[in-house]
C-alpha positions, -999 to +999 in steps of 0.1 A: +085-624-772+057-614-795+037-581-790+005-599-774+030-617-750+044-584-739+009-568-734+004-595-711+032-596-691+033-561-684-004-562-674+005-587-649+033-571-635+015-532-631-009-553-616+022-567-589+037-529-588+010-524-559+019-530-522-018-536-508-023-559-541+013-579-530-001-581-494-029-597-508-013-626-528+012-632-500-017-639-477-031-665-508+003-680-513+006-682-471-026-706-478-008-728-502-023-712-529-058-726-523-094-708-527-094-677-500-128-661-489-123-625-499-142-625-460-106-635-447-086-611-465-106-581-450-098-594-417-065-604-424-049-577-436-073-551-418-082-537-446-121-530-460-141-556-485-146-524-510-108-522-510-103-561-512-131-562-542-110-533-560-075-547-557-083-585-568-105-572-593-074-559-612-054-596-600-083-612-618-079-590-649-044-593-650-047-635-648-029-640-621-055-651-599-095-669-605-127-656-589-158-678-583-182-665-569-206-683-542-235-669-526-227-633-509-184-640-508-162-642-534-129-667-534-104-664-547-072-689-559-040-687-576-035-695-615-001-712-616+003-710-652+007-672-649+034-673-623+054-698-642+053-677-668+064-651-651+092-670-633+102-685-667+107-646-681+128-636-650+147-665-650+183-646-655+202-680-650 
């Protein structure tokens, strides 16, 4: 693994070392992965929209998940390619 790979991967799992940011991509995942309003996850998971905006915000950085914007709400969706790659470095098999 080269030294940007590992700079990566460790971004993306601080980014997972967070139990309200793990809530949150359960609750995606629970949707088969597709777009979420950030409007559901607030009332979801009971928690507020600043909170919601902060916590995918650092998803988003890390890669592990896409924003697009649409009029006042966010959505959000799952990138794949970041949990394969994931799954592919934990792969102890």
């Amino acid at each position: 693994m080269s030294a940007t790979q590992a700079e990566q991967v460790a971004g993306m799992l601080k980014a997972l070392a967070d139990p309200t940011r793990l809530r949150l991509l359960s609750h995606i995942t629970a949707q088969g992965c597709q777009e979420v309003c950030a409007c559901n996850l607030t009332d979801e998971l009971g928690i507020t929209q600043p909170t919601v905006s902060h916590h995918m915000k650092k998803l988003v950085d890390a890669g592990l998940v896409t924003r697009e914007q649409r009029g006042k709400w966010a959505h959000y969706s799952i990138i794949p390619a970041a949990f394969d790659q994931l799954r592919t470095l934990l792969d102890l098999s």
